[in-house]
N, C-alpha and C positions, 0 to 999 in steps of 0.2 A: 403407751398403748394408744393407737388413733380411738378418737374417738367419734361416735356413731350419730348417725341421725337420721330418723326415718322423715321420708317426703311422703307424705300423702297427700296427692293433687290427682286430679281425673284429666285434665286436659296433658296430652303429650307432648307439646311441643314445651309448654313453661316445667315438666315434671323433667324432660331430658337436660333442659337448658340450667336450671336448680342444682340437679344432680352431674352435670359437667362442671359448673363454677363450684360445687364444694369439694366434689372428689380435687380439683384440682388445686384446692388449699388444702388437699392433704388429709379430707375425711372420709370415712366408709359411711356412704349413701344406701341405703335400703328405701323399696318405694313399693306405692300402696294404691291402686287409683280407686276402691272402695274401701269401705267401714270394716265389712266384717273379718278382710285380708288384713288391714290394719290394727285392728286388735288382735288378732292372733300374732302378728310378726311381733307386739310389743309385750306380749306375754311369753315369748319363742324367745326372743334375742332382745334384751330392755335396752331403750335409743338414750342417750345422754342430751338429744333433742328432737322436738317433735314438730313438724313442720306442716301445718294441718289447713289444708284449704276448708272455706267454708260451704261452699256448695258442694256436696258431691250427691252421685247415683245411689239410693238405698238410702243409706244410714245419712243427714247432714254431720259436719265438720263439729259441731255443738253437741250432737248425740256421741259422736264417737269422745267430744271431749270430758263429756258428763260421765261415760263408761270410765275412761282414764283417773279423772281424779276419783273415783266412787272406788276405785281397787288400791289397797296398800300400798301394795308392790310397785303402781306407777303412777302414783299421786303427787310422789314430788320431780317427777319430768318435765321440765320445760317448755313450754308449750307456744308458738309465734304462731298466730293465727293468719290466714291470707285469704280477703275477699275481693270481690269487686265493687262490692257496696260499704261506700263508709259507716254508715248506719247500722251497719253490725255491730259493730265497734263496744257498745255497753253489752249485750249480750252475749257476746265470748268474751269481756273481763267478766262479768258475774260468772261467768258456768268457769272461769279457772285460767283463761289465757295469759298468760305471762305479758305476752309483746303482740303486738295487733298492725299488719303492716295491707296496709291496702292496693291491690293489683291497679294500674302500674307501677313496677317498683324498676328503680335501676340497680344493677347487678352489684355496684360498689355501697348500695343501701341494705340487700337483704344479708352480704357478703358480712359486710360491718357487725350489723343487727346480730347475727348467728354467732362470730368471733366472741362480741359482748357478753352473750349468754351463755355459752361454751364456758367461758372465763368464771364467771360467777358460783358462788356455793350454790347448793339444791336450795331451794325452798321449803321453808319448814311443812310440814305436812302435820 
């Protein structure tokens, strides 16, 4: 079964270029460019990875992840956090983030990074 991983990013040109380099390793990409779209696709269709920028419109990437882990159902989904500021970095591992990858990244980085975690059992919830 492929398996899944929602992109949630607000900018389009890195959420197209994300979701062309995964689909083309082979996974079904679902994407989000707000919060509230975002948790309803992950309560719709649950991602095997979640790929969560930190800034967004409405809801921040920290809110939507504090929603995620706060629900049973998708508490133990993996979570790669993506900012522009490194300095996020303790604050989405406190709030749950698995892997914390800071914008710019090269494609053979986030590529890697997502294979790795793909690989890995769930985390204990």
């Amino acid at each position: 079964m492929t398996q899944h991983v929602l992109l949630i990013e607000d900018e389009p040109n890195i959420a197209e270029a994300i979701r062309f380099l995964l689909t083309r390793d082979g996974l079904r990409v679902s994407h989000a460019a707000e919060g509230a779209s975002a948790l309803r696709m992950v309560r719709q269709d649950p991602p095997d990875l979640m790929i969560l920028d930190h800034m967004l419109p409405g809801m921040s990437g920290l809110e939507i992840l504090t929603a995620v882990r706060a629900d049973p159902k998708s508490r133990d989904v993996p979570v790669m956090m993506l900012t522009a500021r490194g300095r996020d970095r303790e604050m989405a591992e406190k709030a749950g983030a698995d892997c914390f990858m800071t914008k710019p990244f090269s494609n053979a980085e986030i590529l890697a990074e997502v294979r790795a975690m793909l690989s890995q059992p769930r985390r204990a919830g």
